[in-house]
gemmi code that builds the backbone of each chain (N, CA, C; Angstrom):
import gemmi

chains = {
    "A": [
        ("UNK", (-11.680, -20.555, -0.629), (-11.786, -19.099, -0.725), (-10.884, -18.614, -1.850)),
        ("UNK", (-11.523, -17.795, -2.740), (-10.472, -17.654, -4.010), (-10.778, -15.951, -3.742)),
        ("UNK", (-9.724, -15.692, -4.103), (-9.110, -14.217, -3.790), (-8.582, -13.828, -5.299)),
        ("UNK", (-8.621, -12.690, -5.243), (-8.043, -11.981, -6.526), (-6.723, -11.595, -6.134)),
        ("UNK", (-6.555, -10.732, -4.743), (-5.028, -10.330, -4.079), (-4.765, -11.168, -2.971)),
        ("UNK", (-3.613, -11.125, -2.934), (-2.794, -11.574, -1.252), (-2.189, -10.168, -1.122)),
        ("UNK", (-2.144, -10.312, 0.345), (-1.555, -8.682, 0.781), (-1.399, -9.102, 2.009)),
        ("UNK", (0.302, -9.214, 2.068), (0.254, -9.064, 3.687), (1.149, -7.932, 4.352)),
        ("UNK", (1.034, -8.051, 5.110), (0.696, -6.667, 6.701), (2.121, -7.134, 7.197)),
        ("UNK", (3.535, -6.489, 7.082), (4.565, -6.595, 8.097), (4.854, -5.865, 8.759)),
        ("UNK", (4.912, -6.169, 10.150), (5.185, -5.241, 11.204), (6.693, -5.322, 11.335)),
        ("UNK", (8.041, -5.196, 11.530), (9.538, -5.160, 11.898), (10.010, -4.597, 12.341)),
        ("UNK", (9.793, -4.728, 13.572), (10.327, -4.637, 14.706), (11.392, -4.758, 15.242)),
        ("UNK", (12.683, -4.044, 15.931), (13.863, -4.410, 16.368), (14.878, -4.043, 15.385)),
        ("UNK", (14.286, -3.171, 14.439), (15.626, -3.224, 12.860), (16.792, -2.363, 13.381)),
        ("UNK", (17.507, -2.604, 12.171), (18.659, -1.595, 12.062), (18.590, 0.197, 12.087)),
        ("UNK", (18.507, 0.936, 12.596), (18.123, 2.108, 12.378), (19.023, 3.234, 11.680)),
        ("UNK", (19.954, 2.131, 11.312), (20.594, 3.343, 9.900), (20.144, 3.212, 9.287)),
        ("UNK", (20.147, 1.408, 8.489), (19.313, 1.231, 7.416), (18.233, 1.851, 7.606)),
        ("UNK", (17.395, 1.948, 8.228), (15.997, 2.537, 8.297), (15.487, 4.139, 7.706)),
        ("UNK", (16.966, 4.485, 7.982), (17.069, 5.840, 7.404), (17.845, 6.298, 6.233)),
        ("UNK", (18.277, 4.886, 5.356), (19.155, 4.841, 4.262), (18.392, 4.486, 3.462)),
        ("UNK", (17.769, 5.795, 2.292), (16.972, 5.525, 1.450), (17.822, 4.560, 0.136)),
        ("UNK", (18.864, 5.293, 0.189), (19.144, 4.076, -0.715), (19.492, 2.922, -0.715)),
        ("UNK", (19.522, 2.472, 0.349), (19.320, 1.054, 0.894), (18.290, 0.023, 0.660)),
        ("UNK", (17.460, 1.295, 1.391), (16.108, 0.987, 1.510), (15.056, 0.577, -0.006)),
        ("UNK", (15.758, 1.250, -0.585), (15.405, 1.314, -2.310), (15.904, -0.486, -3.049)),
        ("UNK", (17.098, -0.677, -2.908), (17.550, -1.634, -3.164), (17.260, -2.755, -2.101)),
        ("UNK", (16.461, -2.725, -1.314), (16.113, -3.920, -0.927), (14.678, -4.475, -1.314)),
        ("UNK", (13.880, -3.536, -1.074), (12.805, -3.692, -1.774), (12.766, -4.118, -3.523)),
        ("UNK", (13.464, -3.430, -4.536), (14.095, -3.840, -5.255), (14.404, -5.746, -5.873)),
        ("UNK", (15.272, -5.765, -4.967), (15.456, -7.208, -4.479), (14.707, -8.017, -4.306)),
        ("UNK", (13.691, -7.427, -3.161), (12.790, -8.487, -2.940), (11.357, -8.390, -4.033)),
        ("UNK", (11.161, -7.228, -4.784), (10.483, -7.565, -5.923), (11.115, -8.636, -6.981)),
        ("UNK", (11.924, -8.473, -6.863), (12.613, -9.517, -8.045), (12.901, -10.749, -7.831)),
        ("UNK", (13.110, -10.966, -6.782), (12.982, -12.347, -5.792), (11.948, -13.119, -6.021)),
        ("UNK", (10.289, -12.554, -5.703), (9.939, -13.486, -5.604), (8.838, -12.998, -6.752)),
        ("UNK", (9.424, -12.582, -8.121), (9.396, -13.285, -9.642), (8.461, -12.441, -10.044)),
        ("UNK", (8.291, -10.853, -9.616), (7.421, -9.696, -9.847), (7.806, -8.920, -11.401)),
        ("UNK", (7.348, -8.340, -11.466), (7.323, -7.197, -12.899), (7.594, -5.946, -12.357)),
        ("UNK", (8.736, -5.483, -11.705), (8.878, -3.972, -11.994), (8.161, -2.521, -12.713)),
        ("UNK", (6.930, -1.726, -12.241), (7.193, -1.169, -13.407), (7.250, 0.532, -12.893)),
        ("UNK", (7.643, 0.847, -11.950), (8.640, 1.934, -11.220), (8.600, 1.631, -10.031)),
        ("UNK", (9.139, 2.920, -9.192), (9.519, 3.054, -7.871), (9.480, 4.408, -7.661)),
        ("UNK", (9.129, 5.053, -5.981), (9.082, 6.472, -6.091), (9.525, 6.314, -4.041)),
        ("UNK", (10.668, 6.915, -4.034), (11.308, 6.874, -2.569), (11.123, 8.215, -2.445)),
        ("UNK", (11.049, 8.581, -1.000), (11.070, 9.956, -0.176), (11.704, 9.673, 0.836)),
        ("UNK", (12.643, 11.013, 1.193), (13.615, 11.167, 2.434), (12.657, 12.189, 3.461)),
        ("UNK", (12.517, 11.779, 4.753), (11.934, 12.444, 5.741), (13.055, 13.413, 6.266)),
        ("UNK", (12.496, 14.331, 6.605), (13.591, 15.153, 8.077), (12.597, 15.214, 8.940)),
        ("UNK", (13.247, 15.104, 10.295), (14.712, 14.238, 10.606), (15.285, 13.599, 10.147)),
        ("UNK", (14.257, 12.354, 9.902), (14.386, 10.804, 9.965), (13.437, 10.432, 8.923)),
        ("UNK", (13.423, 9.051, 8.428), (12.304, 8.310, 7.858), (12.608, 8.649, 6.114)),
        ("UNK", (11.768, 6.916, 5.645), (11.908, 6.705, 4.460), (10.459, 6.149, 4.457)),
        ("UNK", (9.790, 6.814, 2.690), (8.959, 6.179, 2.390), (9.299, 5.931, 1.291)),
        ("UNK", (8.950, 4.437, 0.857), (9.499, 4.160, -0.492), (7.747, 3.214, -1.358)),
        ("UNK", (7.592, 3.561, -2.272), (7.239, 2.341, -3.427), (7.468, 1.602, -4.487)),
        ("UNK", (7.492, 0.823, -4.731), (7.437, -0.545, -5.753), (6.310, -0.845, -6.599)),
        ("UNK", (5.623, -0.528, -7.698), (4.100, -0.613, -8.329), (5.539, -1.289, -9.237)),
        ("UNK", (4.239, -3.199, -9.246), (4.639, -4.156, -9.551), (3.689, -4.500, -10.673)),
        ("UNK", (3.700, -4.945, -11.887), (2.507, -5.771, -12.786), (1.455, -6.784, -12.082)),
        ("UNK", (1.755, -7.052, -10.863), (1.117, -8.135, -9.722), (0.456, -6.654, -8.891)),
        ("UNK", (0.817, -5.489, -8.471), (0.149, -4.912, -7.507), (1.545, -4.201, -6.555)),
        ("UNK", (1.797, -4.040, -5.694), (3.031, -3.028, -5.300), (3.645, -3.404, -3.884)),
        ("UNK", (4.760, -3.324, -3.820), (5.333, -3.170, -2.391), (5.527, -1.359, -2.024)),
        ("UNK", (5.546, -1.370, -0.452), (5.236, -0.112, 0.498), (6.028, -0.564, 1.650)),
        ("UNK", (7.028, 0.736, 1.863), (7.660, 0.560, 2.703), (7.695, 2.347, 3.912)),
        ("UNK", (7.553, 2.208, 4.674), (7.316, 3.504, 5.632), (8.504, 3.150, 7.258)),
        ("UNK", (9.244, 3.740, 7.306), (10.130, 3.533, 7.754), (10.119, 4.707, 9.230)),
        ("UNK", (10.311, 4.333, 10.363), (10.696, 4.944, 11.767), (12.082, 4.811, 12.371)),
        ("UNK", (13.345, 5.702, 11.703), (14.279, 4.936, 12.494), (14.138, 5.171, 13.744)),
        ("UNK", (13.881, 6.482, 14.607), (13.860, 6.319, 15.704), (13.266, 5.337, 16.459)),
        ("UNK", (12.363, 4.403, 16.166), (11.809, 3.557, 16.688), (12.201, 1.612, 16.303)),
        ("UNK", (13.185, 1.893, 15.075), (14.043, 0.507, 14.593), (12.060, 0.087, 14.421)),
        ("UNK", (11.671, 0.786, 13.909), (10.532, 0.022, 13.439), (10.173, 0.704, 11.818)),
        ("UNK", (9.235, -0.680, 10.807), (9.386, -0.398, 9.440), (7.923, -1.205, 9.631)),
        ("UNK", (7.102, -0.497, 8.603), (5.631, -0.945, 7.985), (6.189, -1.558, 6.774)),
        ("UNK", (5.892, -2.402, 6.278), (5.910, -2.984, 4.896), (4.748, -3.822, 4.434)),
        ("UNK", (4.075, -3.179, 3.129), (3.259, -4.148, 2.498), (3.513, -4.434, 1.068)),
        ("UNK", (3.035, -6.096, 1.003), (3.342, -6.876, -0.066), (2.393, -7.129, -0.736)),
        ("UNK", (1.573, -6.997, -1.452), (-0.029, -6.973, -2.063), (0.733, -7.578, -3.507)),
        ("UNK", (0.090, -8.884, -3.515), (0.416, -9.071, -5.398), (-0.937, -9.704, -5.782)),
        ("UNK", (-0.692, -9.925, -7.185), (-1.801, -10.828, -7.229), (-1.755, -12.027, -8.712)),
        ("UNK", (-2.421, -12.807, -9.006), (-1.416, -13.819, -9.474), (-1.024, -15.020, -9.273)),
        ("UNK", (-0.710, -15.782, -9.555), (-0.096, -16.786, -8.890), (1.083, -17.477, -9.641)),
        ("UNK", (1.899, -16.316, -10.151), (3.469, -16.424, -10.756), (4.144, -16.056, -9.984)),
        ("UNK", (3.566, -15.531, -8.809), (4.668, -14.241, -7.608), (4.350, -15.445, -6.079)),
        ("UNK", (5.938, -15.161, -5.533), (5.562, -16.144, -4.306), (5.921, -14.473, -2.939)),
        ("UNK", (4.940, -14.146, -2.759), (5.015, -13.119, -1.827), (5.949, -13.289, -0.522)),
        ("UNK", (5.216, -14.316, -0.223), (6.545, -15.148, 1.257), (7.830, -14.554, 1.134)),
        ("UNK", (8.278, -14.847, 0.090), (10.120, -14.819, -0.194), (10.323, -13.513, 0.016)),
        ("UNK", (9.082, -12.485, -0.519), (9.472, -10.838, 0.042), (10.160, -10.672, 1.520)),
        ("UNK", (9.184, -11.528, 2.413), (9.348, -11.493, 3.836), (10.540, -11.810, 4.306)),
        ("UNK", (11.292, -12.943, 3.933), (12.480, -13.052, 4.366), (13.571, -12.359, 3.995)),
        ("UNK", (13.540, -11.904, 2.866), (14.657, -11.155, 2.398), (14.847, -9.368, 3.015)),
        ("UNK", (13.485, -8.907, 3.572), (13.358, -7.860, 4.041), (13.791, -7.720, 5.739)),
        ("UNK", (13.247, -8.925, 6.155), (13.368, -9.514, 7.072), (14.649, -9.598, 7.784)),
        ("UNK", (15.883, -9.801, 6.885), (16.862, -10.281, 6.974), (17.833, -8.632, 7.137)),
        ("UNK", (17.524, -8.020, 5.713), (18.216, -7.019, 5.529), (17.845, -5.347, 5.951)),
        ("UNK", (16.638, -5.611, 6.856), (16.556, -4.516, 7.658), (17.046, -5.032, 9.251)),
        ("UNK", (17.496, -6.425, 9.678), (18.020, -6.620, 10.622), (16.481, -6.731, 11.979)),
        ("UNK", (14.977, -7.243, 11.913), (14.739, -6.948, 12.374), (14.438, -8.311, 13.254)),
        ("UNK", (14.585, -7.410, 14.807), (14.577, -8.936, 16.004), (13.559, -9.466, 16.152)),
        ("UNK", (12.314, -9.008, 15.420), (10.597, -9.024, 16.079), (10.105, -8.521, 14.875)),
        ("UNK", (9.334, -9.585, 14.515), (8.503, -9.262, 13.187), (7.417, -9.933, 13.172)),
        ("UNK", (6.231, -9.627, 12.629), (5.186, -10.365, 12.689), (4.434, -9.754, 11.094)),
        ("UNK", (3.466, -10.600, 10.740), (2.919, -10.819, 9.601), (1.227, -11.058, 9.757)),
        ("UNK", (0.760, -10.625, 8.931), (-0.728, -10.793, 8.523), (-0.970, -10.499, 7.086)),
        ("UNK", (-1.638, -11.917, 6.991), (-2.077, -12.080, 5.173), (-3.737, -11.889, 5.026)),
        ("UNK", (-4.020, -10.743, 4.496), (-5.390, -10.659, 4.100), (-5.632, -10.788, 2.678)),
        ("UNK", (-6.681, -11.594, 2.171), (-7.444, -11.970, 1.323), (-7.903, -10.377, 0.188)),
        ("UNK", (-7.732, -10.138, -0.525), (-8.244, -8.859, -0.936), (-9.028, -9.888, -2.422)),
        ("UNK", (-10.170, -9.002, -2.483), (-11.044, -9.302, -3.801), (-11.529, -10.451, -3.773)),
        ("UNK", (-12.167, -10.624, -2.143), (-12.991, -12.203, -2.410), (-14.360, -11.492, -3.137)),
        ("UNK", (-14.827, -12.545, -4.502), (-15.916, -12.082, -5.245), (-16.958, -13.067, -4.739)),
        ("UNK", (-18.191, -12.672, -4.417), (-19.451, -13.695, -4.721), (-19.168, -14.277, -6.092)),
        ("UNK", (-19.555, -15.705, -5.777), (-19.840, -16.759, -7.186), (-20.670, -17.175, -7.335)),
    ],
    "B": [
        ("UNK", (-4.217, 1.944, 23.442), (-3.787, 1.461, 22.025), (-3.293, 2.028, 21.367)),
        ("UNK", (-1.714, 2.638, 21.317), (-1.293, 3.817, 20.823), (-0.360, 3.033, 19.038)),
        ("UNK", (-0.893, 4.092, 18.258), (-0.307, 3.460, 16.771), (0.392, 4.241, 16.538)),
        ("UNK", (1.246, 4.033, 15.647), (2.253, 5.131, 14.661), (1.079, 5.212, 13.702)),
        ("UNK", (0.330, 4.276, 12.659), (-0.405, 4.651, 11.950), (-1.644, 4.098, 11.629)),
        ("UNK", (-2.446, 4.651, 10.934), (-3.519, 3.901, 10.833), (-3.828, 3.729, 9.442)),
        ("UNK", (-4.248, 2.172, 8.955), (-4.197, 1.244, 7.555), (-5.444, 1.120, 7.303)),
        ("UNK", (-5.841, 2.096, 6.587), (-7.629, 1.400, 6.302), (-7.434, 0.678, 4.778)),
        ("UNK", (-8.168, -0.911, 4.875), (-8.253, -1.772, 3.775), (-9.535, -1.695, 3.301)),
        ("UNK", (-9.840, -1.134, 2.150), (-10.964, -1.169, 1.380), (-11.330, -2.041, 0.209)),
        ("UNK", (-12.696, -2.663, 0.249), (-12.567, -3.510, -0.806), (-13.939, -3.141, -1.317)),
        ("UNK", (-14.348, -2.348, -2.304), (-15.191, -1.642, -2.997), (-15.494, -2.467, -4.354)),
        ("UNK", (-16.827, -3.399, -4.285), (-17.208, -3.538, -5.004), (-18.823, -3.187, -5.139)),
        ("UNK", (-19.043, -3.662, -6.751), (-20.598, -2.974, -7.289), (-19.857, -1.734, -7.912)),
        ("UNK", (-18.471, -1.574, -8.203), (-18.278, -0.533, -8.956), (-19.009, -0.456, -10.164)),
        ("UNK", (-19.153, 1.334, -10.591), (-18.889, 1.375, -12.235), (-17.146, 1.315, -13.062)),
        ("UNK", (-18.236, 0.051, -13.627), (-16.970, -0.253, -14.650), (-16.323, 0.089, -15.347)),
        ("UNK", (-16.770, 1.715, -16.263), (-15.991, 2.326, -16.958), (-14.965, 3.096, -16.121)),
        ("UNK", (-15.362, 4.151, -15.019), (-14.796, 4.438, -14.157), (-13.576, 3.661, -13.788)),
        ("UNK", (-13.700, 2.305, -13.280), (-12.371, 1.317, -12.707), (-11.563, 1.344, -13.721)),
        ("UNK", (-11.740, 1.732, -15.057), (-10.908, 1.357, -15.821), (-10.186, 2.547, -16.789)),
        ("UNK", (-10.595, 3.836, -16.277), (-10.405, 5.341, -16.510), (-9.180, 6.035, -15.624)),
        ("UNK", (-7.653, 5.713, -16.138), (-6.377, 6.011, -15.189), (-7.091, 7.786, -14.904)),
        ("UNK", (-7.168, 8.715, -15.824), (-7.770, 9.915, -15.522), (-8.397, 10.444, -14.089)),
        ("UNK", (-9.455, 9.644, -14.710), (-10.892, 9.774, -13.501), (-10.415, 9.058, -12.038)),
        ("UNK", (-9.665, 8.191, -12.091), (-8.875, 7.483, -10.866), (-7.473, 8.077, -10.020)),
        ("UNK", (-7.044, 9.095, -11.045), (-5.981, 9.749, -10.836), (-6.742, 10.967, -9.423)),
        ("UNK", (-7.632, 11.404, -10.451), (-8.170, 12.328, -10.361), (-8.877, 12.641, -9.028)),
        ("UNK", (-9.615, 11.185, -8.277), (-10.088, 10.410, -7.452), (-9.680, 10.829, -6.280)),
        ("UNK", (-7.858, 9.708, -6.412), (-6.939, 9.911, -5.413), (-6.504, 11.034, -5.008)),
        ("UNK", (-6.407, 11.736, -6.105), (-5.936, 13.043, -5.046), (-6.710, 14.168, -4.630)),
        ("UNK", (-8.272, 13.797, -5.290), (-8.753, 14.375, -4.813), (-9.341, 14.111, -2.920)),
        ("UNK", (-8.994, 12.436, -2.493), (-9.539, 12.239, -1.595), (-8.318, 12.499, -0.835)),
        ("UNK", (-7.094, 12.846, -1.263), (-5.931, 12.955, -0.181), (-5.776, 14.786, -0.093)),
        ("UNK", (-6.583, 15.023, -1.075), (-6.493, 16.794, -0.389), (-7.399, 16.694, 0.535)),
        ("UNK", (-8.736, 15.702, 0.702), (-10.059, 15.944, 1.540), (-9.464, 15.893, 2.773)),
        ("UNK", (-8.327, 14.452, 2.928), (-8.303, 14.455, 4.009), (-7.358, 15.281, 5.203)),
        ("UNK", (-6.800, 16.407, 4.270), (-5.906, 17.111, 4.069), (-4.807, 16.688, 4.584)),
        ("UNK", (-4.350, 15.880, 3.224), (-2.860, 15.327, 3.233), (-1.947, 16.221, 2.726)),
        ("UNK", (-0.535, 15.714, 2.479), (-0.131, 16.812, 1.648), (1.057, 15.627, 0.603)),
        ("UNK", (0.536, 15.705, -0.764), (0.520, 15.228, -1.891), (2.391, 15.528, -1.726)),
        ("UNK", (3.046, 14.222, -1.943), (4.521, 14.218, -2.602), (4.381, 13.605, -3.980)),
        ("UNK", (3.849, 13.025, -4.594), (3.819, 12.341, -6.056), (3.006, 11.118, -5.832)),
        ("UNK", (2.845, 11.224, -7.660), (1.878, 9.810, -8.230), (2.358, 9.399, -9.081)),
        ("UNK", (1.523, 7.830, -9.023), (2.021, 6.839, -9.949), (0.911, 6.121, -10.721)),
        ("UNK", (0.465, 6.068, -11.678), (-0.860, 5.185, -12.265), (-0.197, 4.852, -13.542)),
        ("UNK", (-0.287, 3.395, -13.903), (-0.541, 2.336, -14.736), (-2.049, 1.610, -15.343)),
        ("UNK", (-2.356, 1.761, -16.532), (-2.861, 1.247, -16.945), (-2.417, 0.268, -17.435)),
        ("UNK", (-3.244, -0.892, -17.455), (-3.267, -2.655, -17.832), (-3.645, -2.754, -19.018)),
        ("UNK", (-3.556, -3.499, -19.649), (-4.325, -4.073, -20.991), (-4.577, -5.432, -20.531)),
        ("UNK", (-5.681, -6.204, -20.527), (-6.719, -5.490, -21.841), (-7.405, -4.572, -20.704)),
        ("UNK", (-7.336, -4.697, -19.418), (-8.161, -3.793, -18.626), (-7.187, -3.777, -17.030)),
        ("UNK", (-7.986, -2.816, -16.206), (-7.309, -2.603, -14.791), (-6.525, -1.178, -14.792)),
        ("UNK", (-6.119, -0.663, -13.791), (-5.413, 0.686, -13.488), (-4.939, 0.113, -11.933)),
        ("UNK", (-4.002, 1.135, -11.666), (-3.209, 0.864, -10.645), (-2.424, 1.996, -10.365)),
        ("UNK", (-2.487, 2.509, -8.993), (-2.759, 3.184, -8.808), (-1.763, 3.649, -7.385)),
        ("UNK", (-0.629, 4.891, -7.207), (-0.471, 5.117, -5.599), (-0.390, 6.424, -6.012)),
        ("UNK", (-0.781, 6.944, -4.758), (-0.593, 8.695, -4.629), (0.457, 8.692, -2.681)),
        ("UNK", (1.625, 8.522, -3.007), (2.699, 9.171, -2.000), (2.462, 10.707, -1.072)),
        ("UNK", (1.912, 10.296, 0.070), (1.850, 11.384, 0.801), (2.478, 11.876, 1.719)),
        ("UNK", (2.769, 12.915, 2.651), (3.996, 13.100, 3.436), (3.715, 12.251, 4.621)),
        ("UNK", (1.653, 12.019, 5.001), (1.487, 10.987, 5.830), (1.257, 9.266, 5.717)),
        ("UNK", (2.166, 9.463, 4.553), (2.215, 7.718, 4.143), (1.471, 7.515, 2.367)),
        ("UNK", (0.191, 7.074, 2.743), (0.076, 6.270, 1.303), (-1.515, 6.029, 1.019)),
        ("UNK", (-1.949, 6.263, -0.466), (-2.853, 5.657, -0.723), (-2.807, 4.746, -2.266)),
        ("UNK", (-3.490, 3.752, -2.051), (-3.150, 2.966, -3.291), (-4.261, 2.446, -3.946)),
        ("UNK", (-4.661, 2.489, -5.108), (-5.816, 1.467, -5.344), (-5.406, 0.478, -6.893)),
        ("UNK", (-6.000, -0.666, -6.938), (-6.032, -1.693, -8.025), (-7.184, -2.169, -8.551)),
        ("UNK", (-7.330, -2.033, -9.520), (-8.783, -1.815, -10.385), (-8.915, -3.417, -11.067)),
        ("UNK", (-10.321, -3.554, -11.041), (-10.459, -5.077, -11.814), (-11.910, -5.140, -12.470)),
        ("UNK", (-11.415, -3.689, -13.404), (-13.039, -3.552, -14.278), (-14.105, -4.547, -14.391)),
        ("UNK", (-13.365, -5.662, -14.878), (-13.904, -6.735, -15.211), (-15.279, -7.345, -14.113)),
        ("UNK", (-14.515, -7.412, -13.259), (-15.423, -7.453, -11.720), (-16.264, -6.358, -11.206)),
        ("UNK", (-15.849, -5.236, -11.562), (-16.307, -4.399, -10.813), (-15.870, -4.032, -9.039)),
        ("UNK", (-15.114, -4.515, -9.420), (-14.014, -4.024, -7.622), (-12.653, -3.767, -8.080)),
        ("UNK", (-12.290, -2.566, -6.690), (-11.449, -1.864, -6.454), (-10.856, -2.149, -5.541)),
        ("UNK", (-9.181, -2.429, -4.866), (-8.827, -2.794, -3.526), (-8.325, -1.550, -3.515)),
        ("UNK", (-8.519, -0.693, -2.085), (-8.185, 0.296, -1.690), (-7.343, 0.524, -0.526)),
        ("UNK", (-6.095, 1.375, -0.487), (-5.418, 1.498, 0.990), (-5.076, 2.714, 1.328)),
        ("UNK", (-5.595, 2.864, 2.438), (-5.540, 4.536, 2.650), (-4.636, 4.368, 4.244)),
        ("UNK", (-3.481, 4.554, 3.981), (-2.488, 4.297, 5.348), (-1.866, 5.910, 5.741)),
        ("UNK", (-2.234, 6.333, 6.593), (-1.914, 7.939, 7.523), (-1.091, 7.532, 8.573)),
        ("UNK", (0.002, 8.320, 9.152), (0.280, 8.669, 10.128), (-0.155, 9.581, 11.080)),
        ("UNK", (0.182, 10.229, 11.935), (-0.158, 11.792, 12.368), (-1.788, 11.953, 12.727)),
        ("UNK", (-2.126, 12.689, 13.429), (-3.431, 13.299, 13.547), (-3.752, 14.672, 13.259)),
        ("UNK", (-3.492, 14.846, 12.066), (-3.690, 16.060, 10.966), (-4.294, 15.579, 9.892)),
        ("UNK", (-4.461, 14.474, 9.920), (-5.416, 13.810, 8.447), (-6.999, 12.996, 9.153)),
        ("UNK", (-7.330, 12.939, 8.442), (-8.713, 12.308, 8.788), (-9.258, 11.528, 7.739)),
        ("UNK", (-8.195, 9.737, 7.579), (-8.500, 8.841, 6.253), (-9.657, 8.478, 6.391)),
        ("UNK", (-10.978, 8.837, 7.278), (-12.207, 8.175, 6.994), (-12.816, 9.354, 5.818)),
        ("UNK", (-12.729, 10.236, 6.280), (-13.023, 10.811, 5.078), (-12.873, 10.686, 3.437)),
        ("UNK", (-11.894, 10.132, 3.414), (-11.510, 9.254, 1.891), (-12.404, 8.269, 1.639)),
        ("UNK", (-12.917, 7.105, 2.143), (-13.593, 6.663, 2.071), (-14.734, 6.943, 1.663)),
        ("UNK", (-16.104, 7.611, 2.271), (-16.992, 8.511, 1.479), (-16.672, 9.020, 0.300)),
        ("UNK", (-15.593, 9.592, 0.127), (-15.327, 10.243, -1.429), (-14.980, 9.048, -2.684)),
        ("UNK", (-14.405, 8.101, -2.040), (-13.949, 7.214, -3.244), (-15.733, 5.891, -3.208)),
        ("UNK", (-15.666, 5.727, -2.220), (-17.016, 5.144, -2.745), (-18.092, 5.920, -3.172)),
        ("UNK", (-18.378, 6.735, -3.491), (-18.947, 7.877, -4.279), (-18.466, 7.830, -5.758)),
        ("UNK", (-17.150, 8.303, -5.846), (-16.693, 8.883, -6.914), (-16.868, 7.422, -7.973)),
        ("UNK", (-16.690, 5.935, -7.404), (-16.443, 4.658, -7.664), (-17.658, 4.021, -7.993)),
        ("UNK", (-18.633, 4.752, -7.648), (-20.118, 4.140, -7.170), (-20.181, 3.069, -6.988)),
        ("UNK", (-19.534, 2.545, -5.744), (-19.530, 1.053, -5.251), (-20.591, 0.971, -4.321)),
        ("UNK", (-21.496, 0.042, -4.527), (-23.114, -0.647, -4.424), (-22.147, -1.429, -2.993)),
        ("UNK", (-21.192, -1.591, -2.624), (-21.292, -2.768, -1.734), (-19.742, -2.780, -1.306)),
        ("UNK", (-19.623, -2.175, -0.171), (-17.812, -2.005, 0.062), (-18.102, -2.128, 1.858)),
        ("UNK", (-16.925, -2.497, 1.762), (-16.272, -2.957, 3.285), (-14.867, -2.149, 3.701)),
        ("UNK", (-14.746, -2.164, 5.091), (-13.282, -1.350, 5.223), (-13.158, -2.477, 6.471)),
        ("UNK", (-11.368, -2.633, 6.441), (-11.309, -2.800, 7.785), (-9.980, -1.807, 8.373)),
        ("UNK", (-9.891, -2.011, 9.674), (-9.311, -0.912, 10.166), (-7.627, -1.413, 11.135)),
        ("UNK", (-6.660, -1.339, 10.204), (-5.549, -2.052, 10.900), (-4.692, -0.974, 11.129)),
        ("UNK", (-4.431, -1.280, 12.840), (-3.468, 0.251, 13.320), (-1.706, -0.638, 12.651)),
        ("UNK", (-1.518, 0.301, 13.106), (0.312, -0.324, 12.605), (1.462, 0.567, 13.090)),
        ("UNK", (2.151, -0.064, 13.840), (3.253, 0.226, 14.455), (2.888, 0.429, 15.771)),
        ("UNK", (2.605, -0.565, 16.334), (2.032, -0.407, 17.694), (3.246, -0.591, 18.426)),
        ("UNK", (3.844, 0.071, 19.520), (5.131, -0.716, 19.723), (5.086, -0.474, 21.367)),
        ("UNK", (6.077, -1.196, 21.863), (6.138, -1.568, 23.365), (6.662, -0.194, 23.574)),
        ("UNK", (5.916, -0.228, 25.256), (6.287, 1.028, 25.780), (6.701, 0.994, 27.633)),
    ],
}
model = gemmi.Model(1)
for chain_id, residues in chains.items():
    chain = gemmi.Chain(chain_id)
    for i, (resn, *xyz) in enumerate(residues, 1):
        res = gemmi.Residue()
        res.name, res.seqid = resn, gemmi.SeqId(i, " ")
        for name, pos in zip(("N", "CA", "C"), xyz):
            atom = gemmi.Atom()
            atom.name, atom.element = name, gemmi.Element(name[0])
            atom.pos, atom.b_iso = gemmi.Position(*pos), 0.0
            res.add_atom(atom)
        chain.add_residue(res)
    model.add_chain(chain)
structure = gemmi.Structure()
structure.add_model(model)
structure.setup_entities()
C-alpha cells in the first residue's frame, strides 16, 4: 500500500494540566518535536482559550502538526500528518508523549493519499 | 458515545488540477467552508510548493481545518476537526468537494477525546 501521507491520530490522556494550558510550553514542544523527527519548519500559529485551552499549529514542508488542548480534562488531541520519507513521525510521539506528562495515550496511523495505479 | 470533538478525514480525489494548485482559490475555499459551517475564523496559513502543491490551515475558535494539495495527482487531504455543537463540519464537505470538483472522495469520521466517565 503506498500512501502519499502518514497521519496519525493521538489521543493523551492523563497529562499535565498546567502544561496543557501553557501556551508557551505548548509551543516549544511541538517545536521540538518538529525538529526531532527531521521536519522543515515553515511557521506556527498558537491561540490562548478562556478559561482554559491551547490551540497550536506547526505547517511543516512534509505537512503539519495540531495540537488542541483540554486542561480541564488533562486531555490533548494531537496530529502528526507528514509526508515523505525524510521525516520519522514516531519520534513526534514520544517526545510529546513524554512532555505533556501523559498516563494513557493511544495512537492511530491512517494512510492519507492512497492513489489507484 | 460522548466526544470532545469531531475529526472528519477527507481524501478528495478526481480533483481539478489547476484549482489544487491555486493558494488564492484554496484560501478562499477554506474559509469560505468555515463561515458555512459557522465557525468563527482566528487566522490562516497557506504555503505554496514549487514546482507544485499548496498547503493549507485555517485556525478556528472550534479547532481546525487543514488541507494539502498534490496537483499532480489530482487529490486533496482534507481535515475538518470541530468541537462544540454550534458548527455543523458536514457541511464543509459539500462545499469543498464542489469548490475542488472532486469526481471521487471519501470521508471518514473520527470522534476524539472520548474520555472515561
Amino acid at each position: 500500500m503506498n500512501a502519499l501521507g502518514k497521519h496519525l491520530l493521538l489521543e493523551l490522556k492523563g497529562c499535565n494540566k498546567e502544561v496543557l494550558n501553557d501556551i508557551g510550553f505548548l509551543k516549544g514542544a511541538l517545536l521540538a518535536a518538529a525538529d526531532e523527527i527531521g521536519a522543515t519548519v515553515l511557521g506556527e500559529s498558537f491561540y490562548q482559550f478562556a478559561p482554559q485551552g491551547v490551540t497550536g499549529v506547526v505547517v511543516i514542508a512534509e505537512s503539519h502538526l495540531v495540537i488542541h488542548t483540554w486542561p480541564e480534562y488533562g486531555y490533548a488531541a494531537v496530529d502528526i500528518f507528514t509526508c515523505g520519507n525524510s521525516v520519522q513521525p514516531e519520534k513526534a510521539v514520544e517526545i510529546l508523549v513524554g512532555k505533556l506528562g501523559s498516563k494513557n495515550h493511544s495512537e492511530i496511523e491512517m494512510p492519507r493519499g492512497i492513489l489507484d495505479t
